[in-house]
C-alpha positions as CSV (number, residue, x, y, z in Angstrom):
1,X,162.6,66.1,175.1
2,X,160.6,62.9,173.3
3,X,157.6,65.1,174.0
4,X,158.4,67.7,172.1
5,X,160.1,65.4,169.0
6,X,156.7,63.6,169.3
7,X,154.5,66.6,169.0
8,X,156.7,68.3,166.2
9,X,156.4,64.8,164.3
10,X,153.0,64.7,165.0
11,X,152.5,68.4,163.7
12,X,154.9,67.3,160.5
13,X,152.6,64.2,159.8
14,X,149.5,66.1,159.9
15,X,151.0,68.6,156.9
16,X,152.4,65.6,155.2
17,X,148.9,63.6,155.2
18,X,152.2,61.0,153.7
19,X,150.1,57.9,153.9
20,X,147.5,59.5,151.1
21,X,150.9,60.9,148.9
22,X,152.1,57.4,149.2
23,X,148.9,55.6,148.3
24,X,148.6,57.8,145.7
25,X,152.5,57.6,144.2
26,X,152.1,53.2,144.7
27,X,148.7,53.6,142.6
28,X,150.5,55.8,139.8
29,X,153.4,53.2,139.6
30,X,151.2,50.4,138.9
31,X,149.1,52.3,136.6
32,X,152.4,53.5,134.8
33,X,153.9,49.6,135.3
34,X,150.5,48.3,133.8
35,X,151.6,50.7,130.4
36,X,155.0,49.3,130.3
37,X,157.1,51.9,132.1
38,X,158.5,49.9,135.2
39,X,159.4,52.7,136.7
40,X,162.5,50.9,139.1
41,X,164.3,50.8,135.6
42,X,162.5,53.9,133.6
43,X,164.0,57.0,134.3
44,X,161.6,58.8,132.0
45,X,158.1,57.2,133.6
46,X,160.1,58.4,137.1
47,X,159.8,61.6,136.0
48,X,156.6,61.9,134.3
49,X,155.2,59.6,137.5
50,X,156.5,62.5,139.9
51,X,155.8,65.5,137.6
52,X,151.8,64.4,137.8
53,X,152.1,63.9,141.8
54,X,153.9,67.4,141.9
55,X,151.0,69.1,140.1
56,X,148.2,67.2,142.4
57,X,150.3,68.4,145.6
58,X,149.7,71.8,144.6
59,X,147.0,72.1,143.5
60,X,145.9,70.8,147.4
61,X,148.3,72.6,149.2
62,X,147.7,75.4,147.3
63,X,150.7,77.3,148.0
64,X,150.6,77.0,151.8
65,X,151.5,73.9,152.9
66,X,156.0,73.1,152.4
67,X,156.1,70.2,153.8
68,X,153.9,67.5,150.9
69,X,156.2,69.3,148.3
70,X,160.0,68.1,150.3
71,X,158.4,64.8,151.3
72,X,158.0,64.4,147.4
73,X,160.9,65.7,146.5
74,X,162.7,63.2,149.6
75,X,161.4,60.2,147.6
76,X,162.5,60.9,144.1
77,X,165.9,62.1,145.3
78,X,166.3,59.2,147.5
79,X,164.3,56.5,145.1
80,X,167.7,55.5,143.1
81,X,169.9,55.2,146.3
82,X,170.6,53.3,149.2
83,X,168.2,53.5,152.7
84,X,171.1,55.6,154.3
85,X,171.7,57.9,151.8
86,X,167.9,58.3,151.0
87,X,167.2,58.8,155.0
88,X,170.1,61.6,154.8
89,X,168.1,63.5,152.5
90,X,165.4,63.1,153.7
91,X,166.7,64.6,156.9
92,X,168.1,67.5,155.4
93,X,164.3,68.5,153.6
94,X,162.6,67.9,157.4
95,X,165.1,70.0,158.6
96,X,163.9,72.4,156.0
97,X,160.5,71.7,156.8
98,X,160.3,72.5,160.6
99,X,161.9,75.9,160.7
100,X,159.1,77.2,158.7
101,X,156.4,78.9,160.2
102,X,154.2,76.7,159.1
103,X,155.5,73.9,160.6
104,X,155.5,75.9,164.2
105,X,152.1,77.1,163.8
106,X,150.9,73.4,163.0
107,X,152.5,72.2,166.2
108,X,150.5,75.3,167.8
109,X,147.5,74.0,166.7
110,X,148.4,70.3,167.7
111,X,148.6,71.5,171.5
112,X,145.5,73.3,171.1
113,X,143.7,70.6,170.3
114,X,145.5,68.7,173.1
115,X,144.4,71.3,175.4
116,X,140.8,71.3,174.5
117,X,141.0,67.4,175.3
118,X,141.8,68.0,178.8
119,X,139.5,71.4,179.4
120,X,136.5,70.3,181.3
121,X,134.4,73.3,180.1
122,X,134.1,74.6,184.1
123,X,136.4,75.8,186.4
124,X,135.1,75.0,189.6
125,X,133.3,71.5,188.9
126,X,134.5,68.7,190.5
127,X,131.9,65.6,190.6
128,X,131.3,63.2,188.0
129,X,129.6,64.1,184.7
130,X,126.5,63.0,183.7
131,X,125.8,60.4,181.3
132,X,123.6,60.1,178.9
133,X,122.7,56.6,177.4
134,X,119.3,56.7,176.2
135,X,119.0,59.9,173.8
136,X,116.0,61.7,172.0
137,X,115.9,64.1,169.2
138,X,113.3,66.4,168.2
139,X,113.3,67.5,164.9
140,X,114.3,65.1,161.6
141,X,115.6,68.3,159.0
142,X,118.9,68.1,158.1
143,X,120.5,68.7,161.6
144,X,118.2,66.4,163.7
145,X,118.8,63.5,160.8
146,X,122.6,64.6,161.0
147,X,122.8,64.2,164.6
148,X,120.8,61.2,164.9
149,X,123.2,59.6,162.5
150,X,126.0,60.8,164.6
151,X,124.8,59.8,167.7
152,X,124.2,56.1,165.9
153,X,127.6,56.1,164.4
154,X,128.8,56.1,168.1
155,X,126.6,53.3,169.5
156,X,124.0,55.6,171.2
157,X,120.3,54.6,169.8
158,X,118.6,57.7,169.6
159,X,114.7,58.2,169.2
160,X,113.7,61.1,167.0
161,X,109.9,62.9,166.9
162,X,108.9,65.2,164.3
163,X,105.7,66.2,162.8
164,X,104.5,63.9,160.5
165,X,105.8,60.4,159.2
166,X,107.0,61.5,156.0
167,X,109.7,63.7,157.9
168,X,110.4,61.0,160.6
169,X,111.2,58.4,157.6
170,X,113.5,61.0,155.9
171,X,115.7,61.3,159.1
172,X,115.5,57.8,160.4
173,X,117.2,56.3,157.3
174,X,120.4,55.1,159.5
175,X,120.8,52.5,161.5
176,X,120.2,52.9,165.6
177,X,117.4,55.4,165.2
178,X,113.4,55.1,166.1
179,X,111.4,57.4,164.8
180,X,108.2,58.4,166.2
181,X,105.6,61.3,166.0
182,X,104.5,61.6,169.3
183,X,106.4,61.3,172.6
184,X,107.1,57.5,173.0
185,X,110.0,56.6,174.4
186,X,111.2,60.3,175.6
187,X,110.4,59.4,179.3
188,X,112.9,57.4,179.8
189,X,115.7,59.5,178.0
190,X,118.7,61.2,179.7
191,X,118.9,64.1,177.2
192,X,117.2,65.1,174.3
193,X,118.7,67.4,171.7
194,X,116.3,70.2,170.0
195,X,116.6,70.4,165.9
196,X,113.4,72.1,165.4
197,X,112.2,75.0,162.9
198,X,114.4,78.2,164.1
199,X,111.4,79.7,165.9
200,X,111.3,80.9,169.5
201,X,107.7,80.4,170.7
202,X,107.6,77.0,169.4
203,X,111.0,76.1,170.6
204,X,109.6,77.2,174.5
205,X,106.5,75.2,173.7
206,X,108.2,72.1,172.6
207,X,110.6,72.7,175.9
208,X,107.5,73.4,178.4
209,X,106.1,70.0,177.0
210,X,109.4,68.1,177.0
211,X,109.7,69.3,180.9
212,X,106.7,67.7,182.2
213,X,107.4,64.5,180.0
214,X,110.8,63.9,180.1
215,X,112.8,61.8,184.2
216,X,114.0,64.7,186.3
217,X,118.0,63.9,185.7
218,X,117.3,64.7,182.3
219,X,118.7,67.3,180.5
220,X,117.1,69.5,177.3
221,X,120.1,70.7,175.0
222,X,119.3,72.8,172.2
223,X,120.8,73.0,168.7
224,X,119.8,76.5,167.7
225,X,122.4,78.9,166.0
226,X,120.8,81.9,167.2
227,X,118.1,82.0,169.4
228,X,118.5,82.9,173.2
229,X,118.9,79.7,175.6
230,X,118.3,81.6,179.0
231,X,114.6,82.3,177.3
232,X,114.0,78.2,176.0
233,X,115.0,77.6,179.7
234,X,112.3,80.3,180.8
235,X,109.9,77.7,179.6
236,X,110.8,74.8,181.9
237,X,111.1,74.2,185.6
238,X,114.6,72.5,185.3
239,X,116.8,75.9,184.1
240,X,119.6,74.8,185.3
241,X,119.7,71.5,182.9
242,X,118.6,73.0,179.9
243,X,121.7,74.4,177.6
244,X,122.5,74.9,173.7
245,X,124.3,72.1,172.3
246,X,125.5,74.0,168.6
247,X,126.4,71.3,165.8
248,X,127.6,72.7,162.8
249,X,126.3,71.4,159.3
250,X,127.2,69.2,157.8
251,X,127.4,67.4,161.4
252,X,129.7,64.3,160.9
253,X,132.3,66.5,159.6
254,X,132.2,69.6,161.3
255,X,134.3,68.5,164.5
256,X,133.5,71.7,166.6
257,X,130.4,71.3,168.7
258,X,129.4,75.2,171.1
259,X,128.0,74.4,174.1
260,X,125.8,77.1,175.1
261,X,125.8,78.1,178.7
262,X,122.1,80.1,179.6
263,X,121.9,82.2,182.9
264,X,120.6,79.6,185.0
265,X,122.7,76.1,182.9
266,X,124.4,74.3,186.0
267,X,128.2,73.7,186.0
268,X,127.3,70.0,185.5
269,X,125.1,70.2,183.0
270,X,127.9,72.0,180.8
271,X,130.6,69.9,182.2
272,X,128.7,66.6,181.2
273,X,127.7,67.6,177.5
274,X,131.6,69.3,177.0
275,X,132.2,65.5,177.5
276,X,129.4,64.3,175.9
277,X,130.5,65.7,172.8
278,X,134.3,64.5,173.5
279,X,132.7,61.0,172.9
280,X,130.8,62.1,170.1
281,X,134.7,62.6,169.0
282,X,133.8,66.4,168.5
283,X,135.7,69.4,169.8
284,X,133.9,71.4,172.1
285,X,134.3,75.2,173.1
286,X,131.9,76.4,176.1
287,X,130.1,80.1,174.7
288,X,128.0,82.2,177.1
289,X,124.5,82.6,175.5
290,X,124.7,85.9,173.3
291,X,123.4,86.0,169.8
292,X,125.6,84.0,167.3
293,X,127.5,83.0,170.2
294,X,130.8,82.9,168.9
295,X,131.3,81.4,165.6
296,X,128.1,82.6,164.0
297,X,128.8,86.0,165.4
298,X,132.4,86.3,164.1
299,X,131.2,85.0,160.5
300,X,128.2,87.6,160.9
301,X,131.0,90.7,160.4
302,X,133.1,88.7,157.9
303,X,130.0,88.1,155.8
304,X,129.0,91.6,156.4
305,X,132.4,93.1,154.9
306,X,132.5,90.8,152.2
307,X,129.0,92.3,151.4
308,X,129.9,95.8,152.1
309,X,132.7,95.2,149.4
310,X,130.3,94.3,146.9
311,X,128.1,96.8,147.1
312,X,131.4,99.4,146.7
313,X,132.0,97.3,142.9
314,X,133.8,94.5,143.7
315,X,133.2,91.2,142.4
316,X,132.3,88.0,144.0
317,X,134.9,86.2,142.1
318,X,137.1,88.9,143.1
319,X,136.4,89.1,146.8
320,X,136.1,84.4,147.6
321,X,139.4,84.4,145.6
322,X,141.3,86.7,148.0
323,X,140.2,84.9,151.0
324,X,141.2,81.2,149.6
325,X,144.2,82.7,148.5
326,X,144.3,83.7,152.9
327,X,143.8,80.4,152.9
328,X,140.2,80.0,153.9
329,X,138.1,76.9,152.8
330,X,136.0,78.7,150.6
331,X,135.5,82.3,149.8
332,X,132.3,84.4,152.0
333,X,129.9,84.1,149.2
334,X,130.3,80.6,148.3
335,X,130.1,79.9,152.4
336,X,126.5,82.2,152.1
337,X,125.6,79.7,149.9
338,X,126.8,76.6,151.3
339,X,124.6,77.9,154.7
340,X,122.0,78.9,152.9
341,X,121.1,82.3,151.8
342,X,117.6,82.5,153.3
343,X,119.4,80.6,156.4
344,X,122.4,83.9,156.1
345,X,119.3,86.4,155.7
346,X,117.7,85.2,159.1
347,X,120.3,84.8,161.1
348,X,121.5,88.0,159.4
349,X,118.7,90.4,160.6
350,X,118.8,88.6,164.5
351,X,122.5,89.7,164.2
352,X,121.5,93.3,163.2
353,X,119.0,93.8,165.5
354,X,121.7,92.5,168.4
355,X,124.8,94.6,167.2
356,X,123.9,96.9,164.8
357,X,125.3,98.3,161.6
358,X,128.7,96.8,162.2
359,X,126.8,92.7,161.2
360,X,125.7,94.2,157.4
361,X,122.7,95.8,156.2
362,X,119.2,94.2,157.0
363,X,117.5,93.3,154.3
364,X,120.7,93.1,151.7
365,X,119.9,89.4,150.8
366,X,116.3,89.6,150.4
367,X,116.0,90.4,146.9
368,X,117.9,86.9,146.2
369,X,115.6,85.2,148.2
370,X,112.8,86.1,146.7
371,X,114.2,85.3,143.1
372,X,114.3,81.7,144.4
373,X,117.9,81.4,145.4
374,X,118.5,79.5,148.3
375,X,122.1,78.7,147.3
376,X,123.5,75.3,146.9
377,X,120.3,73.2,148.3
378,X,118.5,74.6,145.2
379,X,121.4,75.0,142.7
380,X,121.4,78.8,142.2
381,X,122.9,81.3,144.4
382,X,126.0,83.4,143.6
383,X,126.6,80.9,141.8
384,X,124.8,78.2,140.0
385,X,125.0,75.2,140.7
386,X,125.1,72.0,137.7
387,X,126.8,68.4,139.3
388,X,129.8,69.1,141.2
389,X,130.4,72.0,138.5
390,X,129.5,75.7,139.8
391,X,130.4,78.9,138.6
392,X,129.7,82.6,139.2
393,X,126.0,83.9,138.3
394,X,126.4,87.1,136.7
395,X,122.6,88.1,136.9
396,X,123.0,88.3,140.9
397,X,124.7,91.6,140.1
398,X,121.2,93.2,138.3
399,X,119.2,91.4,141.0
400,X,121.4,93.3,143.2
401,X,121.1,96.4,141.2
402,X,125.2,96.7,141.4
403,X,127.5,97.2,138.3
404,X,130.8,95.7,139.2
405,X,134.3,97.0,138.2
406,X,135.8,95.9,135.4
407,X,139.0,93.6,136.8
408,X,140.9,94.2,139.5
409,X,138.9,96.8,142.6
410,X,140.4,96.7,145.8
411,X,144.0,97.5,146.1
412,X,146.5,94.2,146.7
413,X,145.6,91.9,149.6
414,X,142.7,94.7,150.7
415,X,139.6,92.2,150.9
416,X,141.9,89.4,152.9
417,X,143.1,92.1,155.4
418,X,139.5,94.0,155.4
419,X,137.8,90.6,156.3
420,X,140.1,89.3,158.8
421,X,140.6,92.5,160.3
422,X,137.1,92.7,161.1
423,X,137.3,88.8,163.0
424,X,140.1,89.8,165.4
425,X,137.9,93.1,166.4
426,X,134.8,91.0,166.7
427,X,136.9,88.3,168.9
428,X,138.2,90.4,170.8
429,X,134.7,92.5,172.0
430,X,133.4,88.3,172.5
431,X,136.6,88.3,174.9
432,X,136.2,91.3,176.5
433,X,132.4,90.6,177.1
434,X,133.2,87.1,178.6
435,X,131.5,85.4,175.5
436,X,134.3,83.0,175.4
437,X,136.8,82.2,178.6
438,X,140.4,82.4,176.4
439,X,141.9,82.9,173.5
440,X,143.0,79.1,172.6
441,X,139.1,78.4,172.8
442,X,138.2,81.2,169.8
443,X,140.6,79.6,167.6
444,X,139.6,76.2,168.4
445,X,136.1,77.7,167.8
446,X,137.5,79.3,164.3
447,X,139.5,76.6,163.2
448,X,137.3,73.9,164.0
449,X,134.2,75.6,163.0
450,X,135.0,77.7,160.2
451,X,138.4,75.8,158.7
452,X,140.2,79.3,159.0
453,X,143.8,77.9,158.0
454,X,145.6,75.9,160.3
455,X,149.2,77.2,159.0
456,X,148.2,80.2,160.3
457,X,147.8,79.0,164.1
458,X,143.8,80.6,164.3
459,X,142.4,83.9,164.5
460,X,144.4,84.9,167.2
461,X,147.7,83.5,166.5
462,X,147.3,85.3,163.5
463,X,146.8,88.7,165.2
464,X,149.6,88.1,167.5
465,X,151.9,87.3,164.6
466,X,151.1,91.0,163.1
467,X,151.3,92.6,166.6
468,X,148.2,94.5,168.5
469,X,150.0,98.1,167.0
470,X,149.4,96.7,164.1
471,X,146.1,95.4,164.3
472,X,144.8,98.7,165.6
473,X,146.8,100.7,163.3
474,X,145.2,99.3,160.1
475,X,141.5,99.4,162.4
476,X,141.9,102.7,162.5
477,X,143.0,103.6,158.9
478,X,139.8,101.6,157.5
479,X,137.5,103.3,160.4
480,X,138.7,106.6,158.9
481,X,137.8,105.9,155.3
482,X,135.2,103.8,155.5
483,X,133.5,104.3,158.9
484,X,132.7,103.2,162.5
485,X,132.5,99.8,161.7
486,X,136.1,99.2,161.9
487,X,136.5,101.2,165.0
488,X,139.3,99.3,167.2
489,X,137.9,97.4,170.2
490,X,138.3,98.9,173.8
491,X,140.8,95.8,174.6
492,X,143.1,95.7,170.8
493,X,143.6,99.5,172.1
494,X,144.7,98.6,175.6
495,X,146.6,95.7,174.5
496,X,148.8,97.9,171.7
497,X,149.3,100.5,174.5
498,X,150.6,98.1,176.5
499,X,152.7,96.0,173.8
500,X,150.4,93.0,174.3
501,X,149.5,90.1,172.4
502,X,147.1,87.2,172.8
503,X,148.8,84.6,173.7
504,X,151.3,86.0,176.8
């Protein structure tokens, strides 16, 4: 029905991103018009104008993406003709364009995100959410500015504390935000939002003093990655309205937000920030309080087997292109450097300690850190950063005492399959431990959070398309020749027993 015509359309518009091809053809033309090519008349400018959009499709669809490549190809077949014979060809290429699986796994992700717009985060909650006008922030770094900003960008003035002035001047450099150094103005708020230093006993001393501070209603909504919620909430007399509230960096373009649900968090309190971050326009995705939750735990393996694959002679240029080439954002050492790599060795040890040998190899980043590589903030990481130029730092291998192959490692498509494989286990165990409520939610949580490709459907739509045999088939083949870590999860080995997939 018009539903479904609308949603496929919808799905086709989103791969198309037209409006930008178009700009970008009308600002070509008039560049090429300015030299004397009227293109109308010019056959020749027609096809040097379209050969130059051709070669800047590809290079951002990289492959994956059909449909920018037809639409182009839809306007310079149909440019000399008439409306009706152009709209007949460009019929024909759509037609083209929506059996592909692309197309249908675009449209999957469409109703996911249509889905997460109506969850409400809680099953059983009925009432009226909370809402929270007056907001605080603690904390001015990098997250606390980002989410101050944020919260501005949406109308909602926010009052941010740090230490010292110098820190509170950094972070209040938008519009809509006080910035203080003490408590002013945080008895009155209805939430605050915790950006502090990554450090438990401060973060349950800054929480026992919020309590007695901040109006009874309110509620105290941490941003940590990492750190257990059920224990910040130890430190207050209001458990039940104290829960995580996970941004991801950079905040206004990261559009998943976790909301982290402690022992004692209320069903209001997480029904009220799920919509809470809704206005915020974010996506959010409700995680039981475990460490990493669930994005940071999922990267944690992924990292981990990139890591693993270096250590065995791979090369980092080796190992990020295969997982572009998948179709991720950017390969798993340029993301460790993008986070951070003192951030990746923290978080990387509370993951250890959690899980075990299965999240890397304590310790396996330290040697970077202490040769001054933090990764992009400080231009030198993996790779070393000059302007928007960066390329591969070859000393990291000697720092790492490794001596990479020569070329080519890992057999065809083995560091893609080796990485990913490792995800869907690691999703599935958050599943099975009631980390996460469904499916849709960990690739909402993937997609959104990590930009794992969209034409692929998620994490799990991915699995389902190679089939839970599959899946635990290849498990098993790495678990035998390279070791426990890739042992299948309890629930991929019930599911390929029982022929099941995800999504059914």
């Amino acid at each position: 029905g018009p539903e479904m015509i609308r949603s496929v359309a919808h799905a086709f518009a989103i791969e198309l991103r037209s409006e930008a091809l178009r700009q970008r053809i009308k600002a070509r033309r008039q560049k090429l018009n300015a030299q004397g090519f009227l293109l109308e008349k010019n056959f020749l400018g027609r096809r040097v104008l379209f050969e130059q959009a051709r070669k800047r499709v590809k290079a951002e669809a990289k492959g994956h993406y059909p449909a920018p490549l037809l639409a182009l190809e839809a306007v310079e077949k149909g440019y000399p003709l008439d409306l009706r014979a152009g709209l007949a060809i460009e019929a024909e290429l759509l037609g083209k364009a929506i059996v592909t699986n692309v197309s249908k796994n675009l449209i999957k992700v469409f109703y996911l995100s249509e889905e997460m717009k109506r969850d409400k985060g809680v099953v059983q909650f009925t009432g009226a959410p909370q809402e929270f006008q007056r907001l605080g922030v603690l904390g001015a770094g990098v997250m606390g500015g980002g989410i101050a900003q944020l919260l501005a960008h949406n109308n909602l003035p926010a009052r941010m504390k740090d230490v010292n002035f110098a820190a509170v001047a950094k972070g209040t450099e938008a519009a809509l935000i006080s910035g203080t150094v003490d408590y002013s103005g945080f008895h009155r708020v209805d939430l605050v939002i915790e950006a502090i230093v990554e450090n438990l006993d401060l973060k349950k001393k800054v929480f026992a003093e919020l309590d007695s501070l901040v109006p009874a209603h309110a509620v105290l909504a941490s941003n940590t990655s990492s750190l257990p919620i059920t224990e910040m909430a130890k430190a207050t007399k209001r458990p039940d309205k104290v829960a995580g509230l996970h941004f991801f960096n950079p905040v206004h373009l990261m559009p998943l937000i976790e909301v982290i649900r402690g022992e004692q968090t209320s069903d209001e309190t997480v029904a009220s920030l799920v919509a809470f971050a809704k206005k915020l326009g974010k996506t959010p995705i409700v995680v039981k309080d475990s460490p990493g939750f669930l994005v940071n735990r999922i990267l944690a393996v992924y990292m981990a087997e990139a890591s693993r694959m270096l250590q065995a002679g791979g090369t980092i240029e080796e190992i990020d292109k295969a997982l572009v080439d998948f179709g991720m954002p950017m390969g798993p050492f340029n993301l460790i450097d993008e986070v951070g790599i003192d951030v990746a060795a923290k978080v990387g040890k509370i993951m250890i300690e959690a899980f075990g040998e299965r999240m890397g190899v304590s310790g396996a980043l330290d040697k970077l850190v202490t040769d001054g590589r933090l990764g992009k903030k400080n231009g030198k990481g993996f790779y070393l950063y000059r302007g928007k130029e960066k390329q591969i730092d070859q000393n990291v291998y000697a720092l790492l005492n490794l001596a990479p192959a020569k070329g080519q490692h890992f057999a065809k498509h083995e560091p893609e399959e080796r990485c990913v494989l490792m995800m869907i286990n690691e999703a599935a165990m958050c599943l099975s431990e009631g980390i996460i409520r469904r499916p849709h939610e960990v690739d909402a949580g993937m997609i959104f959070g990590t930009g794992f490709p969209p034409f692929r459907g998620g994490l799990l739509r991915y699995a389902d398309s190679l089939g839970s045999n599959r899946v635990v088939e290849r498990l098993e083949y790495y678990a035998g020749k390279l070791g426990d870590h890739f042992k299948p999860a309890a629930m991929l080995v019930e599911m390929a027993q029982q022929e099941k997939s995800f999504y059914n």
